[in-house]
N, C-alpha and C positions, 0 to 999 in steps of 0.2 A: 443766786449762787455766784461765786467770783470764780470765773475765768484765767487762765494763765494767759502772758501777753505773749503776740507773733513771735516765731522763732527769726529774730532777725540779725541777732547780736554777733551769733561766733558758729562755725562748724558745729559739729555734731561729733560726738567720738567715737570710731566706730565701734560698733559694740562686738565686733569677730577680735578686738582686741583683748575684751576684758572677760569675751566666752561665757560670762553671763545676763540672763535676763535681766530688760529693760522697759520700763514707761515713759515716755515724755512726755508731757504737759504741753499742751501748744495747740494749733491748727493743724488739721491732717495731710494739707496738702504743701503748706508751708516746712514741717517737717520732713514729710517721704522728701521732697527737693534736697535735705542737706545729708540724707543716708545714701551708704555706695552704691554702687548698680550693679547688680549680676550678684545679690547674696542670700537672698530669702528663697527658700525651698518652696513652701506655699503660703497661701495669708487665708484667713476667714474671719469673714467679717461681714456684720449688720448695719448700712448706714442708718444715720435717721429715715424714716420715714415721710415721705412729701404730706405737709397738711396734716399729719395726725398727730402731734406731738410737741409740746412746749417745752422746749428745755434748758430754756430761762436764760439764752445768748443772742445778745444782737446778732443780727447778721448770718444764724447758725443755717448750717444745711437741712433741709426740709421745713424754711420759711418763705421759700421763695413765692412770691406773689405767681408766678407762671410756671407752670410745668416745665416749657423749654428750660428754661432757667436753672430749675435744681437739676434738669436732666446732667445739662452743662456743666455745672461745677463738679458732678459725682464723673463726667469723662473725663474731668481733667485731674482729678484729684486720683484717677485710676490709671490714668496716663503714667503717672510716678509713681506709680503702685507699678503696673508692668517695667518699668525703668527698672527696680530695684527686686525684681523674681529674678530668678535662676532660668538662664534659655528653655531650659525645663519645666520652669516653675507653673503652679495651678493657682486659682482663685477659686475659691468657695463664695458666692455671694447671695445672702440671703436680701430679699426685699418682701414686703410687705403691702398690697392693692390699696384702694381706697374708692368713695363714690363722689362724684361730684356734689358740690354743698347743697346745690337749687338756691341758689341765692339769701344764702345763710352768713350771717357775717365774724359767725363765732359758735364755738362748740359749747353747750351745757356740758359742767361738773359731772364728774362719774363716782362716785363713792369708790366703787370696788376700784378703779382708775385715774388715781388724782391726777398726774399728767395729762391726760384727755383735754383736762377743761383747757380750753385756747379763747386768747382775747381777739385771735385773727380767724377767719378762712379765706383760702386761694377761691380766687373765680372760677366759675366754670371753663376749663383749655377752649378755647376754639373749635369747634367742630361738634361739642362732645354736648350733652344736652343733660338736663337737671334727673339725678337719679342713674345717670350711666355708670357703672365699671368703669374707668378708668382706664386701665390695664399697666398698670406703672413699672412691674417688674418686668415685662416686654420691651416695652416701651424704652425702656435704661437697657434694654441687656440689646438690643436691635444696635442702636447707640455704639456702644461698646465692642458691637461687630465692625462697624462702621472705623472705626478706628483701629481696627487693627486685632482685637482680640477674636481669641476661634471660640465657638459656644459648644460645648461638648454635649453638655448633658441638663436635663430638665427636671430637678429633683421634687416632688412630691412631699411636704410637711404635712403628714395626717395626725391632727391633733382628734386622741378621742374624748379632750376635756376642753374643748373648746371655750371661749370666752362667749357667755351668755348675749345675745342679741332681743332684742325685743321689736324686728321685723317681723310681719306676716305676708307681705309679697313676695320673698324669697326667700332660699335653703340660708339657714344660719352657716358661717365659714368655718369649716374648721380645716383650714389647711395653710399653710403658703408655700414660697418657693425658694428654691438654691438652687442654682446657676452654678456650673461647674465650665469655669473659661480656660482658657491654656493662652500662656506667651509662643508657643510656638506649633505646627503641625505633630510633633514628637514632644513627648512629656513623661514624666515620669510619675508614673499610678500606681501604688504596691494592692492591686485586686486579691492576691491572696490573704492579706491583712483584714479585709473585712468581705470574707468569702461567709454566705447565710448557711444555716445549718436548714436542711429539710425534715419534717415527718418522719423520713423514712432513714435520718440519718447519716446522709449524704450531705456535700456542699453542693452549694451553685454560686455563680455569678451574684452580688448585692445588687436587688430589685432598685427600680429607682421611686417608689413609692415605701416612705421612709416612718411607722408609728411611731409616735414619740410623745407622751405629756408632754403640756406646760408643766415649769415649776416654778412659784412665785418668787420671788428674793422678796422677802418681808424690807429690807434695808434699802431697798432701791424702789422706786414711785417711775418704773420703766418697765422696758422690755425688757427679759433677758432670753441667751440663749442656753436651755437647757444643755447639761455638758455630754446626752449621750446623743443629742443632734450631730453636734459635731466633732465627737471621737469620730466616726466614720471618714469625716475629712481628711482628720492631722493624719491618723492611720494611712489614709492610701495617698497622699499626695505628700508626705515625707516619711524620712526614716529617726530612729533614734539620735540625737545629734544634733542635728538639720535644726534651723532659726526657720520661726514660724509667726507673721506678723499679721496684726490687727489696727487699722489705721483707727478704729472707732471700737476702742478697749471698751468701755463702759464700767460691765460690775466687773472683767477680767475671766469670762469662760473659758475664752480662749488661748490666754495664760495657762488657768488654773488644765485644763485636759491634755494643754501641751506640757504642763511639766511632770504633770503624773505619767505621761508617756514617756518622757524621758525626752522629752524637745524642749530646744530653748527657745525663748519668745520676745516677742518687741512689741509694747504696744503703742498708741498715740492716743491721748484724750483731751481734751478741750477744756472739761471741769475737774478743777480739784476734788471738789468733794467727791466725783465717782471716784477717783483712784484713791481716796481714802477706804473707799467700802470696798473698791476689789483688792486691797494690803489687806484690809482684814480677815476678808473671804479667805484669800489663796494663805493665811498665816495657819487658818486651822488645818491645814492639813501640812504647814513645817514650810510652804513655799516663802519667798521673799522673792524681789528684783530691787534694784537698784531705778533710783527716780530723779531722771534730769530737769530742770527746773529751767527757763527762759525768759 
């Protein structure tokens, strides 16, 4: 698949001029660099995954031969993520574990998961021994503390259709996690926007253990994220109005849920052909943005 080249040409225009949603082709981190600072309400967003995932870009995030490595690129490319939130603003950041290879040098095909198959795998990290957890969503989000950002909250993905495993020395997964960071000690969280309903009829406080199916995207040979994952985010971390950005757009959920909210949205993607399949997704329901090219 062809890539869009570095954004290195010209500024960027800001998009509070033209008040509607946006995508741009390009690097993630090369991008957030030429957006303003202080305008995005909240972001959500799935990086690639380390070591689990081909997705057919030299160079791409979650190739990295060492874990330090991809940890580093996702600080710095989140560095310019917090630049461009709102003193206010939240981050939603889902990641996804993984086990060390044990001295595998490449993943077999998956029928149900054709992105799976990889022509690489990363070494075992340092310290970590064949068959370990990992612990990678920790691991980035420890990271992330370290730099500056505050870790709020520890959210719970309970898939009850979990992706089929053919281990028998442990529980098959069906969970992962979102990370709820904040730019600053004060933030802005709308809790009554996704206040749980009880048995008895009452609200409470939104549990941080979150049910949710997968849902496949037949048109995408990836992950996606389902869009009632992350309603809960747009909901309490902006309001109507409010620009909501995704530096790793993909098929466009988080377009597609920010505009059915009535938010506007920015994304960043790397491959053309995904932001062809998220125009078409967010088309069936009347959405469009506008697509800067580099």
């Amino acid at each position: 698949m062809s890539a869009y080249p570095t954004v290195t040409q010209q500024p960027l225009i800001p998009v509070k001029a033209s008040k509607e949603s946006v995508v741009y082709g390009g690097d993630a981190y090369d991008v957030l660099k030429q957006l303003p600072s202080e305008f995005f309400q909240t972001a959500v967003t799935s990086p690639p995954y380390w070591g689990l995932r081909d997705y057919g870009v030299e160079g791409q995030i979650g190739s990295e031969a060492h874990l330090e490595d991809y940890i580093a690129h996702l600080v710095r490319v989140f560095s310019e993520l917090r630049r461009v939130l709102k003193s206010d603003g939240t981050l939603w950041l889902n990641l996804g574990d993984s086990y060390t290879s044990g001295g595998r040098k490449r993943r077999a095909p998956d029928k149900k998961n054709p992105a799976r198959a990889m022509s690489y795998r990363a070494p075992t990290p340092e310290g970590l021994k064949p068959k370990d957890l990992i612990g990678v969503p920790w691991r980035m989000t420890f990271a992330l503390q370290e730099a500056g950002w505050y870790l709020r909250s520890e959210i719970i993905w309970h898939k009850p259709n979990p992706h089929p495993e053919s281990v028998k020395d442990r529980p098959t997964r069906a969970h992962e996690t979102i990370f709820l960071l904040t730019k600053s000690e004060k933030y802005y969280y709308d809790s009554d926007a996704i206040m749980e309903s009880t048995q008895k009829g009452d609200h409470r406080n939104k549990r941080s253990v979150w049910t949710v199916p997968t849902q496949p995207l037949k048109e995408a040979h990836f992950a996606t994220f389902p869009p009632k994952l992350i309603e809960p985010c747009i909901m309490a971390g902006s309001a109507p109005g409010d620009f909501v950005l995704d530096p790793f757009f993909g098929a466009g959920t988080t377009g597609l849920v920010a505009a059915l909210r009535d938010r506007n949205f920015v994304g960043i993607e790397l491959q053309a052909a995904y932001i062809e399949i998220a125009r078409k997704r967010l088309a069936k329901y009347g959405i469009s943005f506008k697509e800067k090219r580099f």
